[in-house]
N, CA, C, O and CB atoms as a CASP TS submission, in Angstrom:
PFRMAT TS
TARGET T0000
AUTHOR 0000-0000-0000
METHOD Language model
MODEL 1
PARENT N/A
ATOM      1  N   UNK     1      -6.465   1.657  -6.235  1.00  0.00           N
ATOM      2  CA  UNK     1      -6.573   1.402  -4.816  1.00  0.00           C
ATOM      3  C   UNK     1      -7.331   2.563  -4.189  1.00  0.00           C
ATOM      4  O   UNK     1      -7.197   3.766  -4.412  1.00  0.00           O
ATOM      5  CB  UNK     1      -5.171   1.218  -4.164  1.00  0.00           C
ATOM      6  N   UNK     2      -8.299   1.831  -3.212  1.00  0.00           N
ATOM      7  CA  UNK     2      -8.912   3.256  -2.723  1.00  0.00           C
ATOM      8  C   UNK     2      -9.673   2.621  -1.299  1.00  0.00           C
ATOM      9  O   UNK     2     -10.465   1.690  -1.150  1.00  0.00           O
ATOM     10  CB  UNK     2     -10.212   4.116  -4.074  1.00  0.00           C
ATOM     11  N   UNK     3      -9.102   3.490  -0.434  1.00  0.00           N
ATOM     12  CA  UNK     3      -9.203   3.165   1.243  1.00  0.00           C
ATOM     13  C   UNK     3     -10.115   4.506   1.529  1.00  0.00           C
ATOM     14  O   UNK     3      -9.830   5.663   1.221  1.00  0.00           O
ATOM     15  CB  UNK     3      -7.402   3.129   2.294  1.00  0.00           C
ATOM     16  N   UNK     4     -11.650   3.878   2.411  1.00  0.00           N
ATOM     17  CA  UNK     4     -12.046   4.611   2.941  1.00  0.00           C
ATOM     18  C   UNK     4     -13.119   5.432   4.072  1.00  0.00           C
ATOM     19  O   UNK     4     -14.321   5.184   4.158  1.00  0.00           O
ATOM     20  CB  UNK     4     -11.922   4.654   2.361  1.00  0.00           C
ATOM     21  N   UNK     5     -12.605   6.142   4.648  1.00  0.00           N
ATOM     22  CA  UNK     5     -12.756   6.152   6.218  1.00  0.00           C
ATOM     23  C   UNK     5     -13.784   7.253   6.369  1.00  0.00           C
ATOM     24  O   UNK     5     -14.086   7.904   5.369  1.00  0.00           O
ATOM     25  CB  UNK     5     -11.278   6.489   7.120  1.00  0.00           C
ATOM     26  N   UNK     6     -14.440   7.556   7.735  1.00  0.00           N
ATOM     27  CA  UNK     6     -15.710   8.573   7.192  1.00  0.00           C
ATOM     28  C   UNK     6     -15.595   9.972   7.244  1.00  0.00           C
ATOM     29  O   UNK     6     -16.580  10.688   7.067  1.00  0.00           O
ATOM     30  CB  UNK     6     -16.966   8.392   7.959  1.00  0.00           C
ATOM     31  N   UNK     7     -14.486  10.419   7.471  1.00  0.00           N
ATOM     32  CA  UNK     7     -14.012  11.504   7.479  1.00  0.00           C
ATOM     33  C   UNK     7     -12.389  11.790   6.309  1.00  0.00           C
ATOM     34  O   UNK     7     -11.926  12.890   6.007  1.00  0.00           O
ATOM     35  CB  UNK     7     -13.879  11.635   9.064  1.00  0.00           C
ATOM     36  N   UNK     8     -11.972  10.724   5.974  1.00  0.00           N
ATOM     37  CA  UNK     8     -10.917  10.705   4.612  1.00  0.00           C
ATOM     38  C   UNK     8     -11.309   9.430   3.724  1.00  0.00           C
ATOM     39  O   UNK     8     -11.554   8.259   4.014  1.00  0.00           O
ATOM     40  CB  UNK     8      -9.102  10.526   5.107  1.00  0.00           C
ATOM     41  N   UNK     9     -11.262  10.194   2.437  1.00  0.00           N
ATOM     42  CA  UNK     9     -10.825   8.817   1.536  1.00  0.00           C
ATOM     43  C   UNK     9      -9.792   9.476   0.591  1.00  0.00           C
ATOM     44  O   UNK     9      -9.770  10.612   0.118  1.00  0.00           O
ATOM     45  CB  UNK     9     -12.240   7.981   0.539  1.00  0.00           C
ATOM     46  N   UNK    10      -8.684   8.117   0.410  1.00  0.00           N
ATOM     47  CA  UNK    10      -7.477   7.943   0.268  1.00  0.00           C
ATOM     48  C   UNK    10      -7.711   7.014  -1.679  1.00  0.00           C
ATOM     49  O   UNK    10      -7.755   5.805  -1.907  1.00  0.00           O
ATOM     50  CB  UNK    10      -6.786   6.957   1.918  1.00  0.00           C
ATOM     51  N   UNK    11      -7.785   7.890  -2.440  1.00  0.00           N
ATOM     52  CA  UNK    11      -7.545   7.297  -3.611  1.00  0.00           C
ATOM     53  C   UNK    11      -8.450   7.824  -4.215  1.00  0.00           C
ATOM     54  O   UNK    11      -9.074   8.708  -3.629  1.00  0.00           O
ATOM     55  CB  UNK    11      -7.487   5.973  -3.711  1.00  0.00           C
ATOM     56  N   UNK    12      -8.894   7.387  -5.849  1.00  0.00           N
ATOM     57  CA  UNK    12      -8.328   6.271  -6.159  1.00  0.00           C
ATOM     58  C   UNK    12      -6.834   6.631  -6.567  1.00  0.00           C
ATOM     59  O   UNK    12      -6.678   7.779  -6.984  1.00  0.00           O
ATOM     60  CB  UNK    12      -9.145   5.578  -7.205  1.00  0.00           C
ATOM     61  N   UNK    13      -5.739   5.828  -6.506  1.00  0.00           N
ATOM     62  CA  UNK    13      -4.452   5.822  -6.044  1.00  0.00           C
ATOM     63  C   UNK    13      -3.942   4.604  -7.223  1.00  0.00           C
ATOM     64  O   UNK    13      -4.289   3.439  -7.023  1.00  0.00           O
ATOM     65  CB  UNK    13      -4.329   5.456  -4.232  1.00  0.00           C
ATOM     66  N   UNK    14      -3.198   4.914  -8.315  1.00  0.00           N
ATOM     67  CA  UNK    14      -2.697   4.263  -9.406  1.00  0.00           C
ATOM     68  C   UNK    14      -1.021   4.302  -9.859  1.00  0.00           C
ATOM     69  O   UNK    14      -0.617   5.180 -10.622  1.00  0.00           O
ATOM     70  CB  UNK    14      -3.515   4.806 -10.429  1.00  0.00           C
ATOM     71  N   UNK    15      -0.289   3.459  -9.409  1.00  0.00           N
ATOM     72  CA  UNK    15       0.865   3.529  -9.856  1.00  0.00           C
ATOM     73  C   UNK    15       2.121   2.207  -9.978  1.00  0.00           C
ATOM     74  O   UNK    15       2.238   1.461  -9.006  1.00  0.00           O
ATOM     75  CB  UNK    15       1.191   4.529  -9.103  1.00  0.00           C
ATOM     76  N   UNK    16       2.663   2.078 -10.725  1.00  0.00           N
ATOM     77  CA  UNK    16       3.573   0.731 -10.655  1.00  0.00           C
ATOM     78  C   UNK    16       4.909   0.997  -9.923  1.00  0.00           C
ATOM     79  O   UNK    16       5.233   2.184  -9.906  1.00  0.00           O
ATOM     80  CB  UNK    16       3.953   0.156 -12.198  1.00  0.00           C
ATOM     81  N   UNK    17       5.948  -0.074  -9.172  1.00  0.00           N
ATOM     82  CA  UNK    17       7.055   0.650  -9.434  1.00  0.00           C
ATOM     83  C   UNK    17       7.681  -0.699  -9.380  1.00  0.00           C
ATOM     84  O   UNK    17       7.319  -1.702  -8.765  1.00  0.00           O
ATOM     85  CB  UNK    17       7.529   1.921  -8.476  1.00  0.00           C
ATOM     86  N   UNK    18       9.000  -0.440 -10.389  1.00  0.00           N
ATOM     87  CA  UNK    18       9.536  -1.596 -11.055  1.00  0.00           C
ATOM     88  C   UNK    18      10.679  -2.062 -10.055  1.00  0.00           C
ATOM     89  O   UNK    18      11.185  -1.358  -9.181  1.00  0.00           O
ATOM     90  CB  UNK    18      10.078  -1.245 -12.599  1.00  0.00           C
ATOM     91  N   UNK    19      10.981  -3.341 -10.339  1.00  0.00           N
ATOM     92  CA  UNK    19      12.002  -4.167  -9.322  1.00  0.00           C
ATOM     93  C   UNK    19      13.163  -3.502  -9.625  1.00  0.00           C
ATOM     94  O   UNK    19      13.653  -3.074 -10.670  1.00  0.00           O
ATOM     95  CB  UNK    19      12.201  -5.865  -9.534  1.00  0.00           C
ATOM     96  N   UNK    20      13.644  -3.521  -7.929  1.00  0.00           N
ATOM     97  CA  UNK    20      15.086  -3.128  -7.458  1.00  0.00           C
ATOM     98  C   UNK    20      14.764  -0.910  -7.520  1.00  0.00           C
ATOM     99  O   UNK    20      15.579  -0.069  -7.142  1.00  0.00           O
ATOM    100  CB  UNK    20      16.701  -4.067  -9.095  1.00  0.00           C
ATOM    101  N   UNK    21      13.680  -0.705  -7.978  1.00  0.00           N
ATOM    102  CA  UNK    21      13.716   0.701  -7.533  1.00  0.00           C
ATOM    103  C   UNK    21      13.458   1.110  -6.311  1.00  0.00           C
ATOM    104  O   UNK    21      12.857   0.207  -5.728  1.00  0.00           O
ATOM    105  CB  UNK    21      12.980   1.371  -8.162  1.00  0.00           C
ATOM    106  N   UNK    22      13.659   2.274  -5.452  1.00  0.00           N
ATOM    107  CA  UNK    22      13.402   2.744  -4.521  1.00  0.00           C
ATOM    108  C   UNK    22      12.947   3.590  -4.521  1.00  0.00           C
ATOM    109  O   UNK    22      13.381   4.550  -5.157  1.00  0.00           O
ATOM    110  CB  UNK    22      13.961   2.801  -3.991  1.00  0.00           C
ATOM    111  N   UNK    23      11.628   3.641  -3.656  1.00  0.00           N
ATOM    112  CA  UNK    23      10.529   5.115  -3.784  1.00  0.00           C
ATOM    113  C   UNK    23      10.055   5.408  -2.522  1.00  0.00           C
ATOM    114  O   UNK    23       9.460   4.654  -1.752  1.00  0.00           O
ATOM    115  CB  UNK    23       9.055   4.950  -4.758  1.00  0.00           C
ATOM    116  N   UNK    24      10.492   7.039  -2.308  1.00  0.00           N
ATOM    117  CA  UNK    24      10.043   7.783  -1.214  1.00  0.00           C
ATOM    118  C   UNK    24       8.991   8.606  -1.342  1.00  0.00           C
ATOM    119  O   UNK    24       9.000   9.588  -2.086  1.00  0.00           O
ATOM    120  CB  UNK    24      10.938   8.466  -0.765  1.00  0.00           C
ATOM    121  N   UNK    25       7.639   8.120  -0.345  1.00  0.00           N
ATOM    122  CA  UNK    25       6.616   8.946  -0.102  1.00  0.00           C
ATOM    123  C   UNK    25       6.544  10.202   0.970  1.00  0.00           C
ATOM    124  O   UNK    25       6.447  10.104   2.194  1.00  0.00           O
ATOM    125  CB  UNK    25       5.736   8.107   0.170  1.00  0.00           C
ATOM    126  N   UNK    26       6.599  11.090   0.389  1.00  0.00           N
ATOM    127  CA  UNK    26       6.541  12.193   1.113  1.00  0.00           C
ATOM    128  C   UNK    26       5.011  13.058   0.891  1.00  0.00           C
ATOM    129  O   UNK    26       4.316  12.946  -0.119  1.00  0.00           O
ATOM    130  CB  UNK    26       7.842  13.005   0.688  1.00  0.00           C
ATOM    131  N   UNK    27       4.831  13.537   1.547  1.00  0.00           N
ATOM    132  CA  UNK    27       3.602  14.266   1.886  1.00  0.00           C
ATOM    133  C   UNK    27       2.957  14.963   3.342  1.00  0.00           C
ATOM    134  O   UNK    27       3.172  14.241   4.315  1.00  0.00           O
ATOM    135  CB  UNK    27       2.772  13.387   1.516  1.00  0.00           C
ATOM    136  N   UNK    28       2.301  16.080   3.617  1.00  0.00           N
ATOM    137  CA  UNK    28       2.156  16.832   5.023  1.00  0.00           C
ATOM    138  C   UNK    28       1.544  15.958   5.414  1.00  0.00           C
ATOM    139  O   UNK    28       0.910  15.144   4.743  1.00  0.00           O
ATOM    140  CB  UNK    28       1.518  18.199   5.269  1.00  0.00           C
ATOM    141  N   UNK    29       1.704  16.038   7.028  1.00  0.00           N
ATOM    142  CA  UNK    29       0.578  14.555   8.226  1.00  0.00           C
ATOM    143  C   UNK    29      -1.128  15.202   7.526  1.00  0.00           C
ATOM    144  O   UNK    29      -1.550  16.310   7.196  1.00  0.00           O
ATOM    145  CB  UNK    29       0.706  15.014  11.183  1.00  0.00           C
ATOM    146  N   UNK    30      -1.724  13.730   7.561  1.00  0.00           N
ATOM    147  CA  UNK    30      -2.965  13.414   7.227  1.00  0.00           C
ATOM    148  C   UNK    30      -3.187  13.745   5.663  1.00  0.00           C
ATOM    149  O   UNK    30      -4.034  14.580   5.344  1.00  0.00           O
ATOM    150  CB  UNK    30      -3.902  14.142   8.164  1.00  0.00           C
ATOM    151  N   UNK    31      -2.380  13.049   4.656  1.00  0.00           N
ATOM    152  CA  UNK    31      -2.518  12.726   3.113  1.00  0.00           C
ATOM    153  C   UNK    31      -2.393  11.960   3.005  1.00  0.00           C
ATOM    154  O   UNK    31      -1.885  11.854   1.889  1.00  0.00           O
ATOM    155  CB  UNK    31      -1.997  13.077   2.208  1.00  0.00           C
ATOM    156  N   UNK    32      -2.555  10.487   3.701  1.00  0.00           N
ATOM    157  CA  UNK    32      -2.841   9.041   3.674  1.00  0.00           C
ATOM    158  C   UNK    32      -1.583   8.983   3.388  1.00  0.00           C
ATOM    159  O   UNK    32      -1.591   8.558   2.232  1.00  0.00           O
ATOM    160  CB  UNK    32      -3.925   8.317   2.743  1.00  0.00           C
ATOM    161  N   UNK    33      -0.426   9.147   3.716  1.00  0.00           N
ATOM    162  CA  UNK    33       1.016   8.035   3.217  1.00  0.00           C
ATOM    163  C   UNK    33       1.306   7.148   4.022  1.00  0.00           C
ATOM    164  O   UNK    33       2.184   6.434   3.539  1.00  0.00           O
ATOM    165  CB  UNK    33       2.457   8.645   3.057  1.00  0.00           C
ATOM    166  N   UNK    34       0.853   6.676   5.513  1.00  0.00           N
ATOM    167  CA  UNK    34       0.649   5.285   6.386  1.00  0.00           C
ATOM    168  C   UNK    34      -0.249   4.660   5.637  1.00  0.00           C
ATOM    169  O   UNK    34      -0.032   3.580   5.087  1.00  0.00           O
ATOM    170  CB  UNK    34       0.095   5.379   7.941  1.00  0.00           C
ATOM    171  N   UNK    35      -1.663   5.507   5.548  1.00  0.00           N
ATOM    172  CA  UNK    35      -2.409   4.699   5.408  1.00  0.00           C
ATOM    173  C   UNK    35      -1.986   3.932   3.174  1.00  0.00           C
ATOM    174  O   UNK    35      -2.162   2.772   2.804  1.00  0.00           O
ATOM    175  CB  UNK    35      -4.051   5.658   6.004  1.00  0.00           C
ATOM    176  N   UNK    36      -1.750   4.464   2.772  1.00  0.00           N
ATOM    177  CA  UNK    36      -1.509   3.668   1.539  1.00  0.00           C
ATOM    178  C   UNK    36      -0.683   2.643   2.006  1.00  0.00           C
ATOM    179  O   UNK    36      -1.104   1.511   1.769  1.00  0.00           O
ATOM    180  CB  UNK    36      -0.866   4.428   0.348  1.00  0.00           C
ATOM    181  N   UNK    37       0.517   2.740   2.683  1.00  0.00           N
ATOM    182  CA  UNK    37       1.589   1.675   3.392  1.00  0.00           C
ATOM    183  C   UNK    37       1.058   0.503   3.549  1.00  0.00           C
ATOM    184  O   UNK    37       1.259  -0.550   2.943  1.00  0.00           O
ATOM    185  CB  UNK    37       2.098   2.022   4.771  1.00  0.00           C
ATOM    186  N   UNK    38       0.003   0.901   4.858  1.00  0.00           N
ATOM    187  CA  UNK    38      -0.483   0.212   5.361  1.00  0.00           C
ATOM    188  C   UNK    38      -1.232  -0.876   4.025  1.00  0.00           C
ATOM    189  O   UNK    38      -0.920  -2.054   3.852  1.00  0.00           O
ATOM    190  CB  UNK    38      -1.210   1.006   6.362  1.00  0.00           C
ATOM    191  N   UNK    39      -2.233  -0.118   3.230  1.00  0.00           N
ATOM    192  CA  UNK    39      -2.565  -1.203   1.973  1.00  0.00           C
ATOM    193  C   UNK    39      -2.293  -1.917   1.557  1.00  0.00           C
ATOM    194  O   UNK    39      -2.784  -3.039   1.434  1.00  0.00           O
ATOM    195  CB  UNK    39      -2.642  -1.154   1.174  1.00  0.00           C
ATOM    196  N   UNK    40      -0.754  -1.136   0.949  1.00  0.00           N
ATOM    197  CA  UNK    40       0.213  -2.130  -0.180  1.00  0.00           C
ATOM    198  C   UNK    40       1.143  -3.427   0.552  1.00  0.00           C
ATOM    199  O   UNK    40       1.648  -4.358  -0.076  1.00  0.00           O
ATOM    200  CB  UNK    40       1.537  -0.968  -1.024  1.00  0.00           C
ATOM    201  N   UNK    41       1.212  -3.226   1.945  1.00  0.00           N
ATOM    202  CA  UNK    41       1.841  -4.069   2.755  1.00  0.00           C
ATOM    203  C   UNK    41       0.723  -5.432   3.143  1.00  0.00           C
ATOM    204  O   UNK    41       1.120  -6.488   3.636  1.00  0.00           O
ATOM    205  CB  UNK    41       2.351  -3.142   4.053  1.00  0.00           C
ATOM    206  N   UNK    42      -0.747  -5.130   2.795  1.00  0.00           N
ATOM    207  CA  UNK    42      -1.646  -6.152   3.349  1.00  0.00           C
ATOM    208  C   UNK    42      -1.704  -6.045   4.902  1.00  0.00           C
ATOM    209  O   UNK    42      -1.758  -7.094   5.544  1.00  0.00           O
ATOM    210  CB  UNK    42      -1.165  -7.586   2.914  1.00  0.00           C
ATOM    211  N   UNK    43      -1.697  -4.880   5.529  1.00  0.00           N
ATOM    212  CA  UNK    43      -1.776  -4.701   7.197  1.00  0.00           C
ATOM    213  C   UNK    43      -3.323  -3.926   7.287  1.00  0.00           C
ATOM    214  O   UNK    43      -3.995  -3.709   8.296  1.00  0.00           O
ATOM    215  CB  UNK    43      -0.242  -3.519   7.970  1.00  0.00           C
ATOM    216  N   UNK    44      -3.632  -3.585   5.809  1.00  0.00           N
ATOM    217  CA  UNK    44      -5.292  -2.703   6.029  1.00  0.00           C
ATOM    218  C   UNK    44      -5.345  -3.500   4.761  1.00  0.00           C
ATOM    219  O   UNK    44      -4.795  -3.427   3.662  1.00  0.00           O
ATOM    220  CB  UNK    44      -5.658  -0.538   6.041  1.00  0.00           C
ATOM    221  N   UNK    45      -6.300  -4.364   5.390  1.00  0.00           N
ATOM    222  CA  UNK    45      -7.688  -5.623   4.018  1.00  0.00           C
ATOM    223  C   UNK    45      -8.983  -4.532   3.678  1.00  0.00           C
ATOM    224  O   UNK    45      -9.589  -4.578   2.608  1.00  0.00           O
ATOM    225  CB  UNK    45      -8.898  -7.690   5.254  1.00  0.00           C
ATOM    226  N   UNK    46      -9.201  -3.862   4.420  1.00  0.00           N
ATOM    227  CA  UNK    46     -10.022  -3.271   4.165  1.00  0.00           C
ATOM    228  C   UNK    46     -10.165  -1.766   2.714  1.00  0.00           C
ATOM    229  O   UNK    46     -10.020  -0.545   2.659  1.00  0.00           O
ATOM    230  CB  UNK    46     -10.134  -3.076   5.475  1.00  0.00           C
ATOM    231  N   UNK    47     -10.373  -2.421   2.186  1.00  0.00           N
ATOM    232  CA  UNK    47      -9.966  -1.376   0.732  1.00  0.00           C
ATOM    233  C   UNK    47     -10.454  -1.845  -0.680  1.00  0.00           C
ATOM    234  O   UNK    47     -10.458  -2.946  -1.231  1.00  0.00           O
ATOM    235  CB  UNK    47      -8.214  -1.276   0.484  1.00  0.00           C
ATOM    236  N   UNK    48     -10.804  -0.773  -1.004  1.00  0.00           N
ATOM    237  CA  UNK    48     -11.337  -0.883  -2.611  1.00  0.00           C
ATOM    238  C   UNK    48     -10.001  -1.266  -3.616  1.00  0.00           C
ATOM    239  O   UNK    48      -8.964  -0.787  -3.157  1.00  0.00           O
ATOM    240  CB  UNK    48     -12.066   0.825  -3.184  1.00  0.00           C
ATOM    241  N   UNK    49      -9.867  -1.795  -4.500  1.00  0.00           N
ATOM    242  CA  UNK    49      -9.457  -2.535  -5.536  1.00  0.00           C
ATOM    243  C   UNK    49      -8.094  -3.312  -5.522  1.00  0.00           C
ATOM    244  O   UNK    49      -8.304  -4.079  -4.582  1.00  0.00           O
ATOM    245  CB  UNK    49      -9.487  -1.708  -6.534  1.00  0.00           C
ATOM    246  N   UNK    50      -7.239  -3.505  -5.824  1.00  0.00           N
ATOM    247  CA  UNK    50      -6.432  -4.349  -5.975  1.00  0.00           C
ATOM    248  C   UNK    50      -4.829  -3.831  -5.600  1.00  0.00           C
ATOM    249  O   UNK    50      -4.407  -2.698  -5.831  1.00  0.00           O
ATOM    250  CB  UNK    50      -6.702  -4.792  -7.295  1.00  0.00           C
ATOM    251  N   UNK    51      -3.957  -5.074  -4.893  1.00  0.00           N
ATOM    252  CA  UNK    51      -2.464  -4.638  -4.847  1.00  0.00           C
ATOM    253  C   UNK    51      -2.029  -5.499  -5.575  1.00  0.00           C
ATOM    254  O   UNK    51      -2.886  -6.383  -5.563  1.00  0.00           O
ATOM    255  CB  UNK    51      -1.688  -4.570  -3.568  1.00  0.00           C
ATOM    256  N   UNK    52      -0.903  -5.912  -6.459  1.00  0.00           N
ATOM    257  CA  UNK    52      -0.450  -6.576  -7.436  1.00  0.00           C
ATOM    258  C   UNK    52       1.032  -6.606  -6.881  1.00  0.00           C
ATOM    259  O   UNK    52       1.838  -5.773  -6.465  1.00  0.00           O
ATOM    260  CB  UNK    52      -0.762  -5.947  -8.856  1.00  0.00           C
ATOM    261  N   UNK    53       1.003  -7.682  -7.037  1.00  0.00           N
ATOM    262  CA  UNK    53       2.853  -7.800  -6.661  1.00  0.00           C
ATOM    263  C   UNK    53       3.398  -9.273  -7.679  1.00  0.00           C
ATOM    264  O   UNK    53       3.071 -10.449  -7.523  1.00  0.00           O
ATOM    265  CB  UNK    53       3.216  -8.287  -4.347  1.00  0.00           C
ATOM    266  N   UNK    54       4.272  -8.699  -8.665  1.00  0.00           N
ATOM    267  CA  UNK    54       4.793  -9.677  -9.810  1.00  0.00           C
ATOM    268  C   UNK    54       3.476 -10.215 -10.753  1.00  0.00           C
ATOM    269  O   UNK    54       3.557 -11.069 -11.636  1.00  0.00           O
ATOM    270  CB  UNK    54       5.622 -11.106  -9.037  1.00  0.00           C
ATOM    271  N   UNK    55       2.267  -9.504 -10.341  1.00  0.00           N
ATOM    272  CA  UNK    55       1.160  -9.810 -10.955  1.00  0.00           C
ATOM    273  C   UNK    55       0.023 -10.227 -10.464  1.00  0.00           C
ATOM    274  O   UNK    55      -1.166 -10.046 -10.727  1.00  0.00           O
ATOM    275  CB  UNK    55       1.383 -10.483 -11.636  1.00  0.00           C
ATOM    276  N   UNK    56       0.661 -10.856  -9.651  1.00  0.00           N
ATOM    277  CA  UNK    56      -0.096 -11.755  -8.518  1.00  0.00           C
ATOM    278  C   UNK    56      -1.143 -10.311  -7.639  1.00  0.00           C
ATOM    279  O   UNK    56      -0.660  -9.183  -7.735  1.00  0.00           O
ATOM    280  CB  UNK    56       1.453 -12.743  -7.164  1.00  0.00           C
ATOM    281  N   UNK    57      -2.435 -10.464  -6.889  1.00  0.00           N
ATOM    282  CA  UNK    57      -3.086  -9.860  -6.131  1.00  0.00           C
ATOM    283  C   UNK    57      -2.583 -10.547  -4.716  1.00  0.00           C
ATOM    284  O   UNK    57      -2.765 -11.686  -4.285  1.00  0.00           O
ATOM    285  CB  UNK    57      -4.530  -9.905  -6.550  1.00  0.00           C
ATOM    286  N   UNK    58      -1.694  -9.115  -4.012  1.00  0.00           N
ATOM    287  CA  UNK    58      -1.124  -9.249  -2.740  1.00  0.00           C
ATOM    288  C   UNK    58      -2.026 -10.296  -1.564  1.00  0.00           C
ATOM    289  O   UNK    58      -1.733 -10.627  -0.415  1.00  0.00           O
ATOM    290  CB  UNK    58      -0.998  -7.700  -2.237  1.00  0.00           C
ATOM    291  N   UNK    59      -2.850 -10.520  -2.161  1.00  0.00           N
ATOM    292  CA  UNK    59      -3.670 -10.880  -0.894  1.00  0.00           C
ATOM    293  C   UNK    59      -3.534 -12.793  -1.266  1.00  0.00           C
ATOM    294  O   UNK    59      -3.812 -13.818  -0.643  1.00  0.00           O
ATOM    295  CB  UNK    59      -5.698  -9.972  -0.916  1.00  0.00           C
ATOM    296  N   UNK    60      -3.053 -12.523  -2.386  1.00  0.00           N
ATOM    297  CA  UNK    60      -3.006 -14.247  -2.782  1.00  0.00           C
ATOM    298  C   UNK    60      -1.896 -14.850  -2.555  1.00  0.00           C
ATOM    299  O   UNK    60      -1.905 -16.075  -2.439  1.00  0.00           O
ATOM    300  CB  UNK    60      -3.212 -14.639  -4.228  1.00  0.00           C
ATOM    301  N   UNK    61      -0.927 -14.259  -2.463  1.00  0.00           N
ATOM    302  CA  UNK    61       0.533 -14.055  -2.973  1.00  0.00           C
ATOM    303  C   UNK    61       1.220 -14.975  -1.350  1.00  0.00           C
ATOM    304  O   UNK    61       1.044 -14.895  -0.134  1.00  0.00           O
ATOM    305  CB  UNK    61       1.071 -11.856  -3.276  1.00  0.00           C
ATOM    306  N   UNK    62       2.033 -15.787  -2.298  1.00  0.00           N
ATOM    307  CA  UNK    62       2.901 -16.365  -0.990  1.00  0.00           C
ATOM    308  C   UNK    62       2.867 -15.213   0.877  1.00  0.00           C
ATOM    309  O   UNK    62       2.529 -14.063   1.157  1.00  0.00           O
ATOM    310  CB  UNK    62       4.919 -16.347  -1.827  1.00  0.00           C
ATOM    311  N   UNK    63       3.277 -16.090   1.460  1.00  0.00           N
ATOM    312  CA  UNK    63       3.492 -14.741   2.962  1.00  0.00           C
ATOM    313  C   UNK    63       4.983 -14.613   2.676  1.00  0.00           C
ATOM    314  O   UNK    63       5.387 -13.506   3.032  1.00  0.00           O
ATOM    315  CB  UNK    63       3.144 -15.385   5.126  1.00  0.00           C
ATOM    316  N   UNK    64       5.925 -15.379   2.154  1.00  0.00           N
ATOM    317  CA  UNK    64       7.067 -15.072   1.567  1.00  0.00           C
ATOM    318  C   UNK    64       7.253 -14.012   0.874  1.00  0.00           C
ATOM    319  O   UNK    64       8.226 -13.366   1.263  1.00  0.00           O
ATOM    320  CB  UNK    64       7.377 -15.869   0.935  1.00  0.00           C
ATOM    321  N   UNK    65       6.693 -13.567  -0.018  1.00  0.00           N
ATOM    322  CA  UNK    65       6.339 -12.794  -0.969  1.00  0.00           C
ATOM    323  C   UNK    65       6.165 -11.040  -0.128  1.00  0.00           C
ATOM    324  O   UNK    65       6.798  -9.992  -0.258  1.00  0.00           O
ATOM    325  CB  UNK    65       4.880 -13.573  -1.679  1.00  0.00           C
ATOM    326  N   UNK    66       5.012 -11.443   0.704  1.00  0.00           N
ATOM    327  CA  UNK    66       4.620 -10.074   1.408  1.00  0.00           C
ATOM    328  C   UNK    66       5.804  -9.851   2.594  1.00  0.00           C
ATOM    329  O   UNK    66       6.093  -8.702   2.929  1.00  0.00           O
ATOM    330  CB  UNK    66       2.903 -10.175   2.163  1.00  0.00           C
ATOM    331  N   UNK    67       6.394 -10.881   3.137  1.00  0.00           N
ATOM    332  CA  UNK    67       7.732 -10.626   4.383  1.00  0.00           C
ATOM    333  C   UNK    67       8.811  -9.831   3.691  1.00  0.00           C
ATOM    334  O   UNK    67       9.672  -9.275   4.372  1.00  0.00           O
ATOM    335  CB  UNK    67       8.588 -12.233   5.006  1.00  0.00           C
ATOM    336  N   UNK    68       8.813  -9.733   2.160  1.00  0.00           N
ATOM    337  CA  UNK    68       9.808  -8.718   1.668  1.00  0.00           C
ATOM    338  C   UNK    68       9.497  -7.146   0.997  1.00  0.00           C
ATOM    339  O   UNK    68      10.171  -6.355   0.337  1.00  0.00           O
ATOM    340  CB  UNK    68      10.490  -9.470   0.656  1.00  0.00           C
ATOM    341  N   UNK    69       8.356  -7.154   1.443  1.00  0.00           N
ATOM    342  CA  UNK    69       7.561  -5.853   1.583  1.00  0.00           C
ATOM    343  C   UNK    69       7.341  -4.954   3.309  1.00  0.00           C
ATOM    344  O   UNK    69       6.617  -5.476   4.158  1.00  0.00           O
ATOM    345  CB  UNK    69       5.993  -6.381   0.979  1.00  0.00           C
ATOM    346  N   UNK    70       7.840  -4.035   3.501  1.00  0.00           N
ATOM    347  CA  UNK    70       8.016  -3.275   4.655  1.00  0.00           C
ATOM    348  C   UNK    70       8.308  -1.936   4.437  1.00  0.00           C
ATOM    349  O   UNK    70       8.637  -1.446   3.356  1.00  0.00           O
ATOM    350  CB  UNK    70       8.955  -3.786   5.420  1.00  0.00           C
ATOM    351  N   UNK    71       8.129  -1.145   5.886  1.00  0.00           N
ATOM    352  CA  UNK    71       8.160   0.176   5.429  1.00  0.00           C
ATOM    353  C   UNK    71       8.190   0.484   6.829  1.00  0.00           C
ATOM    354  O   UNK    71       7.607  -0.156   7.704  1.00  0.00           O
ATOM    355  CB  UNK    71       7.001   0.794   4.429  1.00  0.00           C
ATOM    356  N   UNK    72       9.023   1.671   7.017  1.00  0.00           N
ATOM    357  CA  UNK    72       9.602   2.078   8.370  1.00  0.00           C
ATOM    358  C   UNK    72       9.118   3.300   8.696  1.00  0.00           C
ATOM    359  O   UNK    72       9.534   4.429   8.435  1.00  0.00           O
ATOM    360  CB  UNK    72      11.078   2.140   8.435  1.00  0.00           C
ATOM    361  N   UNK    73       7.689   2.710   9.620  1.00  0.00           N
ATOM    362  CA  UNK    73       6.747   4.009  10.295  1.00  0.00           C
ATOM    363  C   UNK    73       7.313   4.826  11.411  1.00  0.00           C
ATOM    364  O   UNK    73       8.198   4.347  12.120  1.00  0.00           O
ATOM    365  CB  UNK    73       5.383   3.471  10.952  1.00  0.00           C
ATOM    366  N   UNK    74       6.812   6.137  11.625  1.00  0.00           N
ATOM    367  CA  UNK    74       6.786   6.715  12.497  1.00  0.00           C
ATOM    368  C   UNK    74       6.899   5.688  14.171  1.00  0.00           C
ATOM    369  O   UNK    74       7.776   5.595  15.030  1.00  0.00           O
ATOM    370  CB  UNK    74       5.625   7.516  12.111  1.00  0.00           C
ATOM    371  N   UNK    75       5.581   5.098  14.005  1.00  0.00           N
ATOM    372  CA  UNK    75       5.476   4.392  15.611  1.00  0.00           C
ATOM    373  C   UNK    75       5.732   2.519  15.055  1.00  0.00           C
ATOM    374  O   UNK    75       5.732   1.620  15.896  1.00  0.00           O
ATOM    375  CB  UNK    75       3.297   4.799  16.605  1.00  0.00           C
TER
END
């Protein structure tokens, strides 16, 4: 995955994480951790290569599918 803007780019960015785990992104303001959010959630289309969810490419994938994907921003 790789998002990018003309003053940051955010990737390339490679990692799985398996069902029923829970994973916290931490990192100092402005190291892309909204903006990856934003990716893997399908709220930024705009991006180089692929989100995979059960295999499937997020962007294909039921809206069922993506309504159980969320993440609790700042604003």
């Amino acid at each position: 995955l790789r998002v990018v803007y003309p003053k940051f780019t955010l990737g390339p960015v490679s990692f799985a994480i398996a069902g029923g785990e829970t994973v916290a992104l931490l990192g100092p303001n402005g190291a892309g951790k909204t903006t990856l959010l934003r990716a893997i959630t399908g709220r930024l289309l705009d991006r180089e290569g692929v989100v995979e969810l059960a295999g499937r490419d997020l962007r294909e994938a039921p809206d069922s599918w993506r309504a159980k994907i969320g993440f609790a921003g700042e604003k």
